[in-house]
Steps between C-alpha positions, in 0.01 A plus 500: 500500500222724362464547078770836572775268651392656847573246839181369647442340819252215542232730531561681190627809674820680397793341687712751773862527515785422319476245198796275307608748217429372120789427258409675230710832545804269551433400159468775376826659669321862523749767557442802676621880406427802685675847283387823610404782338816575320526124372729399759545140634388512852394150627622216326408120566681212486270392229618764297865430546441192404247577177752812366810360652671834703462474891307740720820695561639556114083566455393714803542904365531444111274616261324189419433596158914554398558174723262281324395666171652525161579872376247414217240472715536774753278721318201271540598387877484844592187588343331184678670600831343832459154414436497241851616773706273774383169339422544220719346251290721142502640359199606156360661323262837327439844696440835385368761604752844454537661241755766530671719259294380736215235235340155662462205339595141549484323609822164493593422836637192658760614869575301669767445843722598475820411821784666521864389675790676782412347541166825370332450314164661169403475256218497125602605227211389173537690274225509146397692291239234547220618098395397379821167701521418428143577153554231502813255683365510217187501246775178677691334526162588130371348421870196680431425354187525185589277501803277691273503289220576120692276218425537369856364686811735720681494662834779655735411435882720689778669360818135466663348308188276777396435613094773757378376444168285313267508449125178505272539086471515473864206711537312295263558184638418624830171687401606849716641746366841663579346736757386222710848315571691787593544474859339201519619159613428212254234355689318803496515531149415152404358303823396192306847349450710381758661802596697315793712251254588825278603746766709179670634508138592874506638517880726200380639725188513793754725325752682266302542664165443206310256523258173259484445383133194398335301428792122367411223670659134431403182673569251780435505830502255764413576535128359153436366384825293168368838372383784308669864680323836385498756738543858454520695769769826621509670687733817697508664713761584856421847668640608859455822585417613461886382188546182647654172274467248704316225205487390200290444489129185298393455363166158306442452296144147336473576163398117358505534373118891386550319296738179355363722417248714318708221348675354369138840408403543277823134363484588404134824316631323301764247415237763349284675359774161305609480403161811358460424317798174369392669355191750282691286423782148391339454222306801285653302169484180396304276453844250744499451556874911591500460726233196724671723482787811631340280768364372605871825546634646725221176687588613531850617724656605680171135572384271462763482365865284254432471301155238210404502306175165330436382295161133452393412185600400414158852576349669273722243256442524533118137689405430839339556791770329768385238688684180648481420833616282314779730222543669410812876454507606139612913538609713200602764685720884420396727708710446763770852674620432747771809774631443371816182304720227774544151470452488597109627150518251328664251688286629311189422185362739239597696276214292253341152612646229565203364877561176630371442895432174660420496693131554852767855374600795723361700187415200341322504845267895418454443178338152597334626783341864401437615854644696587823273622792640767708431649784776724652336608835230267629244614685259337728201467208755342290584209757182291419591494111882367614456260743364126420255550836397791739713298760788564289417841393531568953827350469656658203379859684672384814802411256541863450402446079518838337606386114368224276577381165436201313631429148393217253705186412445481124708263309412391095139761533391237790455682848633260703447677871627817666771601738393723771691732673489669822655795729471509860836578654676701173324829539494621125168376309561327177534745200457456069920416587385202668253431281756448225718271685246287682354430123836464369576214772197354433521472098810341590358221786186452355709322190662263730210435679330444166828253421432365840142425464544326153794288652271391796263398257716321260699364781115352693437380140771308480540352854138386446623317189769339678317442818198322306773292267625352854353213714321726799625207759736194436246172456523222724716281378618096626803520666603868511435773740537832266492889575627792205495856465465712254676854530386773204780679359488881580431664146249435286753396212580222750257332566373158358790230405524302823283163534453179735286236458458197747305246249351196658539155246373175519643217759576808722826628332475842534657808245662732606546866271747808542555730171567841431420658106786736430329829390253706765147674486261333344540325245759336712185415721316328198780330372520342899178427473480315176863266618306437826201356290758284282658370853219376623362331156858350431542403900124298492684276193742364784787605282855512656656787584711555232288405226242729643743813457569393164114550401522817732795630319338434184161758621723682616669579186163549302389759776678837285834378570449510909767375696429334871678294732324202697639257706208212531486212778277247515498297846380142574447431862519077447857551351596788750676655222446817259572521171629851380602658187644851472441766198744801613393536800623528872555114645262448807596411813478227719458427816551267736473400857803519699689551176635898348268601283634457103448686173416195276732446263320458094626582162382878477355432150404790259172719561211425367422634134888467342382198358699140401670436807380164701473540848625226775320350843660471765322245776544641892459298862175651682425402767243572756601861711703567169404839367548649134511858464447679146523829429558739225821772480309808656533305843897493491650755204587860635698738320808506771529165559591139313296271447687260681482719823161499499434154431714439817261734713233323382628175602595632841191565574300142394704360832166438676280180341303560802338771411178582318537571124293821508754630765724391254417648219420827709877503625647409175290794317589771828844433503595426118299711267703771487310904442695592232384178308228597280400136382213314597566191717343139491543211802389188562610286774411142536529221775501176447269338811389113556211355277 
């Protein structure tokens, strides 16, 4: 429809023929009276009986003005009737007049001149319930003023989807004025929106009625045309009175803050969520190359496509790691998690490879400066200054790299390394949002890598300890074929109170040492150490067994109260026999060809350190092919099983004399040392063998 309400065809031409009447005279229930020049009723509708109540036949010939009128206001009826008939000139206004049931009501009057072919004069009376047309007009004006005065955008559209009308809003938001929409089909108005998904939206309201709520349309349009907008469109169908479809009712709300907001509101979410991951998922375990790892894949895919975490060499190796402006950047690559195999990864440095990068190289500025290095769309120029070599630099192109940042890992002031960060498949370049949660992850990691570093180093420390306080290789001994093991426990607080000791004597008896210091770490180590000394001393006296534990329990007790348990055998291959004694710890086992293999059966005794207790020996058969196994509780103890138990499974599986004791001792620490024991583990196996 044109801006008057007139039909158009597609072309914009006035339409021909009939058209579907409008509603509003229904309404309005206009009645129609024709009185001629004396005042006379002489056409009356069926409006009118029904507005004033008297049919067309107690109506048709009365004076209208004694049928409908008061006395007291015949005076001024007449006088009105009088001035329509002779000057011609129409007037309106509302009337009381009396109803039929002899209520009086207020009627909305429009009195007018009326000339026939034969010169005749009429008056016609067109009359409404003044209610009813006060209550439309309040209804046309409430309309009107809120159009006017909406917030939102607002726009009728007819049957064939072109502008009726336009409010101001909708006229800014569209950057055209009024003039320009009327007529006009949407996507001549605004062609840089997607016209199709909003008229499929309006012929849907048209032909089902329902309405379409909230629908989100972004674009451009010429009132801000270097800016993306959100706007949020309703729809609404409009029916007259009848039933008749007038057209669609548009209502258009920017929402572009609503949803930045809701965009920063969600980004701030993830952030938190990714946080809250990071703090359950890094730093599980004290190894350091697990830790960079864990880092890398909470990096992954929720931060970046591709995610490296590198330390200066020097940190890991336990030097100063700052850098001079001129100074190359030496990495020792910990983790590299990639979104999926492309060639960003093979432009990385592998795990465990040592990197060097020239003083030009954006992750050598990371670390150098302590400050994040971003570069949210890379360009060809800046490939050189990312990638460790120009073969890499081809490859991270061909990746389809368009975002880079790298962040430092600072933990206690120390830079420690950098986690780098890449974008190839997510298409939206890293932003100051990023920023803030790729440092925030890192400030996080880079203390647990810190922990981990300083537990590797402790932990080396103290293996090193324990490794140097233990023979390297059992000596060669007369009569006795002998393998052990030593297994490190798997924290540093662990490590260091398991011993053995295979001491050669004179006239080829041979000692034989298994003890284990209560306590870990170490000082647990030292106090080994020191016990293994007093072994040896006290075992070159040829002491028995017994009496040597006595002067061992005795050390033992000056040593800051240490406890330790020891069970000491000393074998003489003339006699075929070993003598053992037994301070709290696990009996060895025997055995024996052709014969189950046997815990041995000793007084227990009391560790090591408790002090006044005299220990017993016990004197055992063995024999040639006879083998004595010693070993400390790590080997058998597990949290979910007896002790008992396990000593069975161990026993099961010393069936084979046959085979070679470092097989043996490689099957008994496989199948027995369980992962959730954290204690270190000493073994020594001996066989006795002809002189």
């Amino acid at each position: 429809m044109s801006a008057a309400g007139t039909p158009v065809t597609e072309g914009g031409e006035p339409a021909r023929g009939p058209v579907p009447p409008g509603g509003l005279l229904d309404v309005l229930g206009v009645a129609s009276v024709v009185l001629d020049a004396e005042g006379r009723i002489v056409l009356w509708s069926p409006q009118a009986e029904e507005l004033f109540g008297y049919t067309a036949a107690e109506a048709l010939g009365q004076y209208a003005a004694r049928l409908m009128v008061h006395e007291r206001h015949m005076q001024l009826v007449g006088k009105l009737f009088s001035d329509v008939m002779i000057t011609g000139h129409s007037w309106a206004g509302a009337f009381p007049v009396r109803h039929k049931d002899g209520s009086t009501r207020l009627v909305e009057f429009r009195n007018m001149r009326l000339l026939d072919a034969r010169g005749r004069v009429y008056a016609l009376g067109l009359a409404a319930d003044q209610p009813t047309v006060r209550r439309l007009e309040q209804d046309v004006a409430l309309s009107e003023r809120m159009v006017a005065q909406s917030p939102a955008g607002l726009a009728v559209l007819d049957t064939e989807l072109r502008f009726v009308s336009v409010n101001p809003v909708l006229e800014r938001i569209y950057g055209r004025p009024a003039a320009e929409h009327i007529g006009r089909r949407v996507a001549e108005v605004v062609p840089e929106l997607d016209t199709a998904r909003l008229d499929a939206g309006a012929r849907r309201v048209l032909e089902t009625g329902t309405p379409l709520i909230d629908d989100t349309i972004v674009g451009r349009t010429p009132a801000d045309p270097d800016t993306d907008h959100y706007w949020a469109v309703s729809m609404y169908r409009l029916d007259d009175a009848t039933g008749h479809v007038l057209g669609v009712a548009c209502q258009v709300a920017d929402i572009t803050e609503q949803h930045r907001a809701s965009v920063e509101a969600e980004v701030a979410r993830r952030r938190l969520a990714v946080i809250a991951d990071a703090s359950t998922r890094i730093g599980t375990t004290l190894d350091l190359e697990r830790t960079a790892r864990e880092l890398a894949e909470v990096a992954v895919p929720e931060l970046a496509d591709v995610a490296a975490v590198d330390l200066l060499d020097a940190v890991v190796e336990g030097r100063p790691s700052s850098l001079g402006p001129a100074e190359a950047a030496v990495f020792r690559a910990l983790a590299l998690r990639p979104e999926d195999d492309s060639d960003a990864v093979r432009a990385a440095d592998p795990p465990g490879r040592i990197a060097w990068y020239p003083p030009d190289r954006l992750v050598t500025e990371c670390v150098r400066t302590g400050e994040a290095v971003l570069v949210p769309r890379v360009k060809g120029e800046d490939l050189p200054r990312i990638a460790r070599s120009p073969e890499a630099a081809v490859l991270l192109e061909r990746a389809g790299l368009h975002s880079y940042l790298a962040v430092p890992l600072i933990a206690r002031g120390e830079v420690l390394g950098a986690l780098d960060l890449k974008r190839t498949r997510n298409a939206r370049p890293f932003d100051t949002d990023d920023v803030l949660l790729a440092r925030e992850l890192a400030a996080r990691a880079a203390v647990q890598i810190d922990n981990a570093r300083w537990y590797q180093d402790a932990r080396n420390t103290a293996l090193t300890l324990q490794r140097s306080l233990l023979p390297s290789s059992p000596p060669v001994t007369t009569g006795l074929e002998v393998a052990s093991r030593y297994q490190p426990a798997g924290a540093t607080s662990e490590v260091g109170g398991d011993w053995f000791d295979v001491i050669p004597l004179e006239g080829g008896r041979t000692a034989l040492v298994v003890g284990d210091v209560m306590g870990s770490g170490i000082g647990a180590a030292a106090t080994m150490g020191r016990l293994r000394t007093v072994t040896a001393t006290l075992a070159a006296l040829g002491l028995d067994p017994a009496a040597l534990l006595e002067h061992l329990d005795k050390t033992t007790s000056a040593l800051d109260h240490s406890i330790a348990t020891c069970v000491y055998v000393l074998y003489d291959p003339r006699l075929r026999q070993c003598r053992i004694a037994n301070a709290g710890h696990l009996p060895p086992a025997r055995v024996r060809p052709g014969r189950p293999p046997e815990l041995l059966d000793l007084p227990t005794g009391v560790p090591l350190g408790v002090g006044g207790v005299s220990f017993s020996t016990v004197t055992v058969d063995f024999a040639p092919g006879d083998e004595l196994v010693l070993y400390t509780d790590g080997l058998v103890e597990t949290r979910h099983h007896s002790l008992d138990e396990r000593l069975d499974v161990m026993l099961s599986l010393l069936t084979d004399p046959a085979l070679p004791l470092q097989e043996t001792c490689d099957l008994l620490l496989s199948t027995l040392h369980h992962p959730d024991n954290h204690d270190d583990v000493a073994l020594l196996i001996a066989r006795a063998k002809e002189c």
